[in-house]
N, C-alpha and C positions, 0 to 999 in steps of 0.2 A: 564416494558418491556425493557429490555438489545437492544440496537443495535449500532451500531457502521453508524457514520457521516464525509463520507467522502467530501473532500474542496482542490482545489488545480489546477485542470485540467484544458485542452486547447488547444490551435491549438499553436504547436513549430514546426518550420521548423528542419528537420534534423541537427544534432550537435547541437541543443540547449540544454538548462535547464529546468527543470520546479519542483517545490516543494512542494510533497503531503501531507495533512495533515489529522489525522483522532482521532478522540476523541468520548470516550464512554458515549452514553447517558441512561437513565433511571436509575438506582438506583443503578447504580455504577460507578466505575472509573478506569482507565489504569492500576492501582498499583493495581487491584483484578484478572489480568492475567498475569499467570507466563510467558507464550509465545505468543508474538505477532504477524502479519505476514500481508504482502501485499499481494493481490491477484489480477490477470487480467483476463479479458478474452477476447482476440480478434476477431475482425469479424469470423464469424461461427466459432467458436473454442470452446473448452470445459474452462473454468476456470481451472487457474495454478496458483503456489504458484510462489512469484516473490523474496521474501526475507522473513526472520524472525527473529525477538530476544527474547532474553530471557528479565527475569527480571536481572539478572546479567549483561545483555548488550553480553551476544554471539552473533554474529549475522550469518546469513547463508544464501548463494545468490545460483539464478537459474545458470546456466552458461552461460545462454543468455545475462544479465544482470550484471555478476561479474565484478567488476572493474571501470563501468558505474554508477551503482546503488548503495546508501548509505540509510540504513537504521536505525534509531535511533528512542528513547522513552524517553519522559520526564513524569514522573510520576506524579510531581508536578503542571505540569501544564496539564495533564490528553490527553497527546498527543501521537503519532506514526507518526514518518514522514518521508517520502521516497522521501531524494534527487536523480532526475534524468539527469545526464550529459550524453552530446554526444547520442541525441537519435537519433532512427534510425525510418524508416516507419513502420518494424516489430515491435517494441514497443506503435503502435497504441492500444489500446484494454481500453476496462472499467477496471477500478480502483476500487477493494476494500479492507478494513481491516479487520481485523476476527481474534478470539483465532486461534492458533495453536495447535492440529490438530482443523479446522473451526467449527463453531455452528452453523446449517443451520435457528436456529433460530434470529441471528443475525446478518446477513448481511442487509448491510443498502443499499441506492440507486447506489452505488458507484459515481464515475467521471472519466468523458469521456479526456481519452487523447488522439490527434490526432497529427501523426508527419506529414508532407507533406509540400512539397514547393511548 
């Protein structure tokens, strides 16, 4: 059974950092998806796509998030990981990884990020 483990999350006071990470479990690995992608979903909110890459390394951000948000894949070491700088309280919400477009069968527990001072 495919799902994705995400690892990283936490309470950052606004303008902080913090470094998501997410790796594919069950009987496969990161380098078996062509397109990767972070996903959130904020208090009562619907789940949104936060950034994506390819295997090639394109990447493509929300525009809440552009310029804030970096998102990168090491296939080697069977990762996705979404640097976060300068957050804000709107950037609160659950954390998860998922193919591009998602696999409802694989979403994993995500991780809770909280921005607040």
């Amino acid at each position: 059974q495919v799902r994705f483990v995400e690892t990283g999350g936490g309470l950052e006071q606004p303008g902080g950092s913090l470094r998501l990470s997410c790796a594919a479990s069950g009987r496969t690995t990161i380098s078996n998806f062509n397109t990767l992608a972070w996903y959130r979903r904020p208090p009562g909110k619907q789940r949104e796509l936060v950034a994506r890459i390819t295997k090639g390394g394109g990447t493509t951000y929300a525009d809440s998030v552009k310029g804030r948000f970096t998102i990168s894949r090491d296939n080697g070491k069977n990762t996705v990981s979404l640097q976060m700088r300068s957050l804000k309280p709107e950037d609160t919400a659950v954390y998860y990884c998922n193919n591009f477009p998602s696999n409802s069968d694989y979403w994993g527990q995500g991780t809770q990020v909280t921005v607040s001072s």
